[in-house]
DOTI-273758 format. One line per field, with one value per residue (C-alpha): x, y, z; residue in one letter; residue number from 0. Coordinates in steps of 0.5 Angstrom, whole numbers, plus 2048, in hexadecimal, padded with zeros to 3 digits. Layout:
N
u	c(X;...)
v	c(Y;...)
w	c(Z;...)
code	c(A;...)
pos	c(NUM;...)
//
This chain:
536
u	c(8BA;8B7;8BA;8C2;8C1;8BF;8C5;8CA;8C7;8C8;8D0;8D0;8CD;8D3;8D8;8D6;8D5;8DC;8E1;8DE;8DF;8E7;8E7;8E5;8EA;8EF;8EE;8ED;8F4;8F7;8F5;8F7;8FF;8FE;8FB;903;907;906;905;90B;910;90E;909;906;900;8FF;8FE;904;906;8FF;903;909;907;904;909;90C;90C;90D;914;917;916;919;920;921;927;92B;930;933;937;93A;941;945;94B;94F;94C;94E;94A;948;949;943;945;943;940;93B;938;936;934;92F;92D;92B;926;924;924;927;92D;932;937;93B;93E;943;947;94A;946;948;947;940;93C;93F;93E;936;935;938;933;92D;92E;92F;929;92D;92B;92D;927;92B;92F;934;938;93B;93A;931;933;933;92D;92A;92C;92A;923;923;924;91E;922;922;91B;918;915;916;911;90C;910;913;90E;912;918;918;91E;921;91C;91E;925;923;922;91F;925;927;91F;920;927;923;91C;91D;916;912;916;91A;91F;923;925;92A;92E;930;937;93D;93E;941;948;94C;950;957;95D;962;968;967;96E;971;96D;96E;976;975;970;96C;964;960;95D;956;957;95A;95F;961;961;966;96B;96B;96C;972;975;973;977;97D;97E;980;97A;97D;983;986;98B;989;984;980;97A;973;96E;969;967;962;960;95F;960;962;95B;958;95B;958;956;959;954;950;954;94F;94A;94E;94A;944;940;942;93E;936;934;92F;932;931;92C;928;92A;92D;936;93B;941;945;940;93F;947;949;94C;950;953;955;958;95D;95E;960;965;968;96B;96C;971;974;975;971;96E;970;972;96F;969;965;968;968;962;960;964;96A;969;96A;970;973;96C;96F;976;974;975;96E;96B;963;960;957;956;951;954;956;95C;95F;95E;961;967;969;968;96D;972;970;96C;971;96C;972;96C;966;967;969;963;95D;956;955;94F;950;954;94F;950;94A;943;940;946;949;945;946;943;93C;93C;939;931;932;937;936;92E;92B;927;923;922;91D;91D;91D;918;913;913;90F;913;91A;917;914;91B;91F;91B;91B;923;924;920;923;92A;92A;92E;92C;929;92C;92C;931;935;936;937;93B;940;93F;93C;938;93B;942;944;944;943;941;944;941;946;945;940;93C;942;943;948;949;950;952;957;953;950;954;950;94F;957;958;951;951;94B;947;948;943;93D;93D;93E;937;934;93B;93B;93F;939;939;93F;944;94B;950;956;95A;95B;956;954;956;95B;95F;95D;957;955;959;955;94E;950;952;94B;947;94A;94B;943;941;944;940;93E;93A;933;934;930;934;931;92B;92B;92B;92E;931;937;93A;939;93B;942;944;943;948;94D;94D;94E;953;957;957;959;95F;961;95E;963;969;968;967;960;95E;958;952;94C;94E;94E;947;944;946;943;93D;93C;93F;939;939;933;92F;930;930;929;927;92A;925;920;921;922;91C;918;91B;919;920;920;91F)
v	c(827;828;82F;82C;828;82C;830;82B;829;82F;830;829;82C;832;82E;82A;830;833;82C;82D;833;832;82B;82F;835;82F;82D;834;835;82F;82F;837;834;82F;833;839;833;830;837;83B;837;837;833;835;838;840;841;841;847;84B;848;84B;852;853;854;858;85E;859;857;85E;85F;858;856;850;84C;848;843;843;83D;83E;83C;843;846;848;842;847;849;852;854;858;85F;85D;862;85D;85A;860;862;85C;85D;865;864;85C;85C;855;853;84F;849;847;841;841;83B;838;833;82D;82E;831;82A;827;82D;82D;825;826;82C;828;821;826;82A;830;832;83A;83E;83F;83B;83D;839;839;831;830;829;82B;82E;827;823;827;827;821;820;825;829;830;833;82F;833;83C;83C;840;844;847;84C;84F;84E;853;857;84F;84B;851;84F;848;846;83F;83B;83D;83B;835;834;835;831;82A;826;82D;82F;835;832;838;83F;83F;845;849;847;84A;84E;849;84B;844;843;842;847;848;84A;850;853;84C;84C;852;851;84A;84E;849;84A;848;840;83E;837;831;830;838;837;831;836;83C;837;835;83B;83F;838;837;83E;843;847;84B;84C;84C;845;840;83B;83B;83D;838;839;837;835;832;831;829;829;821;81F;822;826;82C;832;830;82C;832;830;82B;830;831;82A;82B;82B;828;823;822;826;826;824;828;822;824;81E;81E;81C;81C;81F;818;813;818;819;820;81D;819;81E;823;81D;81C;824;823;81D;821;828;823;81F;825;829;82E;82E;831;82A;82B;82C;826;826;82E;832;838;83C;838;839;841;842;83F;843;84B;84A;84A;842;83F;842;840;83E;83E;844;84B;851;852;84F;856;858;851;853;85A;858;852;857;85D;861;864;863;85F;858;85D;85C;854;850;851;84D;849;843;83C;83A;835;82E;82B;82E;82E;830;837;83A;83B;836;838;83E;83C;83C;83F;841;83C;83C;83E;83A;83B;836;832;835;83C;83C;839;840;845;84B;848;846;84D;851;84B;84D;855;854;84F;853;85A;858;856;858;85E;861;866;860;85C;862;862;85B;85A;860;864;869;86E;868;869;870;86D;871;86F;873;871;870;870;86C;86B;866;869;86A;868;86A;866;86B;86E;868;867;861;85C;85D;85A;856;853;84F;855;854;84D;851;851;84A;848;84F;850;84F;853;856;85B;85E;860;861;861;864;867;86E;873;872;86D;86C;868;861;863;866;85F;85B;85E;85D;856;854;857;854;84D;84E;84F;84A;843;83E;837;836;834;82D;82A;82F;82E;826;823;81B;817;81A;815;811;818;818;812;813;819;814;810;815;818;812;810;817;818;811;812;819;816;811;80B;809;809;805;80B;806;802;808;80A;804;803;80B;808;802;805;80A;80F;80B;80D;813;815;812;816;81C;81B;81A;820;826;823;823;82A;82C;82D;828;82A)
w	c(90E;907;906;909;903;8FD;8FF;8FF;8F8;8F6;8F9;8F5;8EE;8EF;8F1;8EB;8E6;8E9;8E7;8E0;8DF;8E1;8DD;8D7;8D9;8D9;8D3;8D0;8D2;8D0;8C9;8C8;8CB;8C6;8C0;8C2;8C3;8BB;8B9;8BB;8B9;8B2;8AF;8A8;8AC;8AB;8B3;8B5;8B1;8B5;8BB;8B9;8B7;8BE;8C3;8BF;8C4;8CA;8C6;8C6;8CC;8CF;8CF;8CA;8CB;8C6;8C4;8BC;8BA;8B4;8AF;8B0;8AC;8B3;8B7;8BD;8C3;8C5;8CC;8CF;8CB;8C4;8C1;8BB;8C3;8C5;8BF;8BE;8C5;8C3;8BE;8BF;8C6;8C5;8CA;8C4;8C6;8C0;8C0;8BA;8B7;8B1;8AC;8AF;8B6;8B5;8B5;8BB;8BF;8BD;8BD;8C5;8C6;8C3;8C6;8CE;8CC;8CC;8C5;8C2;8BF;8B9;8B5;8AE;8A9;8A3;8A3;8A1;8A3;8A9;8A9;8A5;8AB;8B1;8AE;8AC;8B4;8B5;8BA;8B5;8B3;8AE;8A9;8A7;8A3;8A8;8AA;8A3;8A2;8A9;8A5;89F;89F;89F;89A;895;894;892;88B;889;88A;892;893;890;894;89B;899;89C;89A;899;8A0;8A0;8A5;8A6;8A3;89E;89D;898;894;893;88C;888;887;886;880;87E;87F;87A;87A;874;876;874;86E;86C;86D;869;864;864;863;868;868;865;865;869;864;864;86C;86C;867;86C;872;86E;86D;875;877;872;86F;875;875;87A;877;87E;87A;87F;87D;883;880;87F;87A;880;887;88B;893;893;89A;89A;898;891;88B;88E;88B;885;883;880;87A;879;876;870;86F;871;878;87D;882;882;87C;876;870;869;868;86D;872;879;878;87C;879;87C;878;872;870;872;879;875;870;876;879;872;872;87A;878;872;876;87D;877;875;87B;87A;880;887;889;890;88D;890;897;899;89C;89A;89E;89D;896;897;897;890;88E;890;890;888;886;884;87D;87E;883;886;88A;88A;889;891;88E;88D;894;898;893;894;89B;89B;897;89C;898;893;88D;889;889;887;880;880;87F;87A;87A;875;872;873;86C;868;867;864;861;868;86B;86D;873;87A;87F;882;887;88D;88E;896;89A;8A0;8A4;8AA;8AF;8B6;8BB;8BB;8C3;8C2;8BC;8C1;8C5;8C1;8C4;8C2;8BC;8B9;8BC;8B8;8B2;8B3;8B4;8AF;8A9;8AC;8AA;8A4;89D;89B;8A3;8A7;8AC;8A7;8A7;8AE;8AF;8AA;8A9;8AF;8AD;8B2;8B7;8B7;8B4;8AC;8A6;89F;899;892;88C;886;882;888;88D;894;898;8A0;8A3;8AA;8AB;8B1;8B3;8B9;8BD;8B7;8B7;8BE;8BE;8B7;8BA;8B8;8B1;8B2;8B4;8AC;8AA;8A9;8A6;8A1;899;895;891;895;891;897;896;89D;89F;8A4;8A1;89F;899;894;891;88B;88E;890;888;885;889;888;880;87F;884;880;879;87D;87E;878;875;873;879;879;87C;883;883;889;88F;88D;88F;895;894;89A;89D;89F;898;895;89A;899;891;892;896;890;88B;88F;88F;888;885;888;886;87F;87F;881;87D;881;87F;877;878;877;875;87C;880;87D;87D;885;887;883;886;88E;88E;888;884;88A;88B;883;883;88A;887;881;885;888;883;87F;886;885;87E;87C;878;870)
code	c(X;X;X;X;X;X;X;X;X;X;X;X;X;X;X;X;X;X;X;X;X;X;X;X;X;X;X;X;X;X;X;X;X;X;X;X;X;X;X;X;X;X;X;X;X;X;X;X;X;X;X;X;X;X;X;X;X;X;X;X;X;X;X;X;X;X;X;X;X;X;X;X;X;X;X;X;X;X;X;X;X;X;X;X;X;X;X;X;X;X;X;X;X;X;X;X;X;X;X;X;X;X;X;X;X;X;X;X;X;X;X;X;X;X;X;X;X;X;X;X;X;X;X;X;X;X;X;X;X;X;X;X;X;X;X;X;X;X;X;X;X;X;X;X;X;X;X;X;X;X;X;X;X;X;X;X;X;X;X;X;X;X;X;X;X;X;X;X;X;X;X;X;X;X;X;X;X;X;X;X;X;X;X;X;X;X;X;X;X;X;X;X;X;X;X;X;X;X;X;X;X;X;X;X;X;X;X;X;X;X;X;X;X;X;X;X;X;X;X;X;X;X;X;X;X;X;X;X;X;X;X;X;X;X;X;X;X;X;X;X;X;X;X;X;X;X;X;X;X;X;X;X;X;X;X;X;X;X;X;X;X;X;X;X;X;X;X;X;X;X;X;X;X;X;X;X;X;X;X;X;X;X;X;X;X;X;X;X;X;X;X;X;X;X;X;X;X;X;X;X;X;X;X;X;X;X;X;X;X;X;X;X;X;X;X;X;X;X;X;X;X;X;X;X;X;X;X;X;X;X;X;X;X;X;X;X;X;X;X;X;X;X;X;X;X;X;X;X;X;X;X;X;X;X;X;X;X;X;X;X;X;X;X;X;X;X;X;X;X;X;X;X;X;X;X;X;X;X;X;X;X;X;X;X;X;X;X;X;X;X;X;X;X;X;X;X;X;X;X;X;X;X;X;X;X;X;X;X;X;X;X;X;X;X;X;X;X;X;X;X;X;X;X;X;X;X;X;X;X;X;X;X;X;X;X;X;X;X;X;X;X;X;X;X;X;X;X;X;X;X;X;X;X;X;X;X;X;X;X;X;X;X;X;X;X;X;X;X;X;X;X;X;X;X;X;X;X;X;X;X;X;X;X;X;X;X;X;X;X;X;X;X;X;X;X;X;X;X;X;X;X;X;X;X;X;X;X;X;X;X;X;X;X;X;X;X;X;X;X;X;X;X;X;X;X;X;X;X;X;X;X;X;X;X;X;X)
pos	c(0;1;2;3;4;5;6;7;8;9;10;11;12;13;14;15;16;17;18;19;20;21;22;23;24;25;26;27;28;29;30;31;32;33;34;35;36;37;38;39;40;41;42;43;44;45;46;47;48;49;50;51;52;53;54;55;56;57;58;59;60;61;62;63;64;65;66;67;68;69;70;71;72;73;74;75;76;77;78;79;80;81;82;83;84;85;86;87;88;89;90;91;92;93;94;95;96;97;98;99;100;101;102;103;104;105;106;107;108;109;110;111;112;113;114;115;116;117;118;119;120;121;122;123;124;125;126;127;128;129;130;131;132;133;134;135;136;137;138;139;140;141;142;143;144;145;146;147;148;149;150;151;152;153;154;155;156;157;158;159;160;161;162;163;164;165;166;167;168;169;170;171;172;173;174;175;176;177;178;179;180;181;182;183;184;185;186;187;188;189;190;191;192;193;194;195;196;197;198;199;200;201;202;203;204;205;206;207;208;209;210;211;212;213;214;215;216;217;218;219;220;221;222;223;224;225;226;227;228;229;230;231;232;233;234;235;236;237;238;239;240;241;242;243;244;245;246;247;248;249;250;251;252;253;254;255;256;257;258;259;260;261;262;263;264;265;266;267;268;269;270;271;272;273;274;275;276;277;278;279;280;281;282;283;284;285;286;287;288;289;290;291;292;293;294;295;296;297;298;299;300;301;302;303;304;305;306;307;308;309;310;311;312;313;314;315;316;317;318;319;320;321;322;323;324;325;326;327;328;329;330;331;332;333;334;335;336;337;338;339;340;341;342;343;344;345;346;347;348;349;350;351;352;353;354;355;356;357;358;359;360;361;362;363;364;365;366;367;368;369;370;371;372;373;374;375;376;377;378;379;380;381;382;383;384;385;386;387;388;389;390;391;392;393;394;395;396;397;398;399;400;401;402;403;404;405;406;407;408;409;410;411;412;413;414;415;416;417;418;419;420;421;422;423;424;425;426;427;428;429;430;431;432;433;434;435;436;437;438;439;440;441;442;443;444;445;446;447;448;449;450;451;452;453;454;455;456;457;458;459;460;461;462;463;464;465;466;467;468;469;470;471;472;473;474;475;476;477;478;479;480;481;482;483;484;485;486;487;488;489;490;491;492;493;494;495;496;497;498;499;500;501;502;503;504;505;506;507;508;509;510;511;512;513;514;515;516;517;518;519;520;521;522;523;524;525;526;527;528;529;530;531;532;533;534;535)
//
């Protein structure tokens, strides 16, 4: 009996000692699922890029699927023989889906996917407000930062201002990418000047005469009066790219000042002077008189039929004209790129180039998974400018047949002559919307080699980017949107009033943009570029 009883004692003390063991193995586990769930999905702790390195053997043998969705040139879909899929399939061992679409659709569609929990891995725009707001919502990684160093070929574009462009309260919210090579200025008639002998205008005052004389005196010489001295594109809403004109007064919008303050052009004068300048050549007629209703593609037409003498563009303007004219070279030698003409002591420089081309960011859901998140990174940094791999994506090169020749003075040349897929499936070309700028120096043609359009570009971009810009403040700050649009939406409506002559009261005006929000955010915008040191 005795011995019964030690026995059932001891399957007791076992049973015991089992069911502690279990429970401290459950906790164990439970612990290491917590400790991956806060490290993966990119908290400031160094783990997660130990956990990142070490299924790198594993990741490249796994099939890894993922979703893109991103503001796109074409916006139209490939079919299953697209070569860039392939490509990507070939050397990442990633299954792509691309969904690309126009600047305004691109939200809706992500806040429908979001809200179903259907979230992309990747997503790509032009618009960092975006970016701001899905992080806000906590749906996108919530911090780069542990992950840069897996991103050198990416961090090595960056320059101190795209860092602080992406960084939200310490955070880096998303990848900026780099900007297209700054090659926006005026476009002059130099054949109407020449055939007017007119110098070339330095100063408001010297713009206001040529525009007179493209307008009234035949510049064509075709006897007809049915030339204007300039153009815009309002779209019924806005002045347009007109408004670049106002930098012959100074910087625009938020900006430090010469005195070392935070200004807005509205408060500080400049506004007002572009808007005096705007009601003179509307008053004399010296304006396309569709300026303020026409789009940008309306407003082609009257520009390569030879009837605008100036307008905003890049030196691409060549190319769209001989290709409007039908390529017989008779548009190469029209325009000229020139300075913004000086108003004022502060005046006469080109408005900022952009900080960055748009930002990419991952879901928060992707990047909780180490194996899609380290092949994210591998793919991400392996095509960026200047890689093999940002070739490909972005050209085509080693994935479509495409060669670059390098031209003179170290521009290149890719010709889509023997490029038959982009020319049935245009889609493809938005493979490269989110890795593309224009530093990379490439000219694009359908011929074999450049020609004179080609060359007569490649010149007035490089003379329009050597020409003095302002500092870009404005991309740097991260004001409330809602306040900043409705802000806009009052301007908008004052200065077409103002330009037509129907308003006359400025200090009304300003003092109303002060009073509806612009003190906050000029208060706010301070606040910032000190927290910044970017204030003298």
């Amino acid at each position: 009996m005795k011995r019964i009883k030690d026995e059932q004692m001891k399957r007791k003390r076992w049973a015991l000692l089992l069911a502690v063991v279990l429970l401290l193995t459950a906790i164990a586990a439970g612990c290491i699922d917590r400790n991956e769930s806060l490290t993966t999905a990119g908290s400031s702790s160094s783990s997660s890029i130990e956990t990142d390195d070490k299924p790198e053997s594993k990741a490249s043998t796994n099939t890894i699927r993922l979703e893109m969705m991103e503001n796109g040139w074409s916006n139209t879909p490939t079919d299953a023989e697209d070569p860039w899929r392939t490509w990507i399939k070939d050397q990442f061992n990633i299954e792509m889906t691309m969904n690309a679409m126009p600047i305004g659709d691109l939200e809706t569609k992500l806040l429908v996917r979001f809200a179903s929990n259907e979230q992309p891995d990747l997503i790509f725009t032009w618009d960092r407000s975006l970016i701001t707001k899905l992080h806000k919502q906590g749906v996108i990684l919530d911090d780069w930062t542990p992950y840069l160093s897996r991103l050198p070929n990416v961090t090595q574009t960056w320059n101190d201002q795209m860092k602080a462009y992406a960084t939200v309260d310490g955070k880096v919210i998303g990848l900026p990418k780099l900007p297209d090579a700054f090659t926006w200025t005026l476009m002059l008639r130099k054949d109407w000047l020449d055939a007017l002998q007119l110098p070339l205008p330095t100063t408001d005052a010297e713009l206001l005469d040529v525009l007179r004389k493209f307008t009234y005196e035949d510049p064509d010489k075709n006897g007809k009066d049915d030339t204007w001295g300039i153009s815009s594109a309002g779209a019924g809403s806005d002045v347009g790219e007109i408004s670049v004109l106002e930098s012959m007064y100074g910087q625009t919008g938020f900006h430090v000042g010469p005195d070392g303050t935070v200004q807005h052009s509205i408060v500080n004068g400049t506004h007002l002077k572009f808007l005096t300048f705007m009601r003179t050549i509307v008053n004399e007629k010296l304006i396309d008189p569709n300026w303020y209703t026409q789009g940008w593609e309306q407003r082609k037409q009257k520009l390569y039929e030879g009837k605008i003498g100036i307008v905003h563009y890049p030196g691409v303007i060549v190319q769209e004209g001989e290709k409007a004219t039908g390529a017989t070279g008779s548009t190469v030698e029209w325009w000229d790129a020139i300075q913004i003409p000086k108003g004022s002591e502060i005046g006469g420089k080109r408005p900022p180039a952009p900080i960055a081309g748009g930002m990419l960011a991952v879901s928060a859901q992707a990047a909780k998974d180490p194996e899609k998140m380290a092949r994210i990174l591998t793919f991400i940094d392996s095509t960026v400018y200047p890689t093999e791999g940002y070739w490909a994506l972005r050209w085509g090169v080693g994935v479509n047949g495409q060669n670059v020749t390098v031209l003179d003075g170290g521009a290149k040349y890719i010709s889509l002559k023997n490029d038959p897929y982009r020319k049935e499936r245009s889609g493809a070309h938005d493979w490269g919307t989110w890795v593309a700028t224009s530093q990379d120096g490439v000219l694009e043609g359908q011929t074999d080699r450049p020609g004179l359009a080609d060359k007569q570009q490649l010149a007035l971009d490089r003379k329009a980017m050597s020409m003095a810009s302002y500092t870009n403040y404005h991309e740097l700050l991260n004001l409330d949107a809602q306040l900043a649009s409705d802000l806009k939406k009052l301007a908008q409506a004052f200065n077409i009033q103002y330009i037509l002559g129907k308003e006359n009261d400025y200090e009304a005006f300003k003092q109303k943009w002060l009073k509806a929000g612009g003190q906050q955010l000029l208060d706010e915008a301070s606040r910032q570029l000190e927290e910044m040191n970017r204030l003298p």
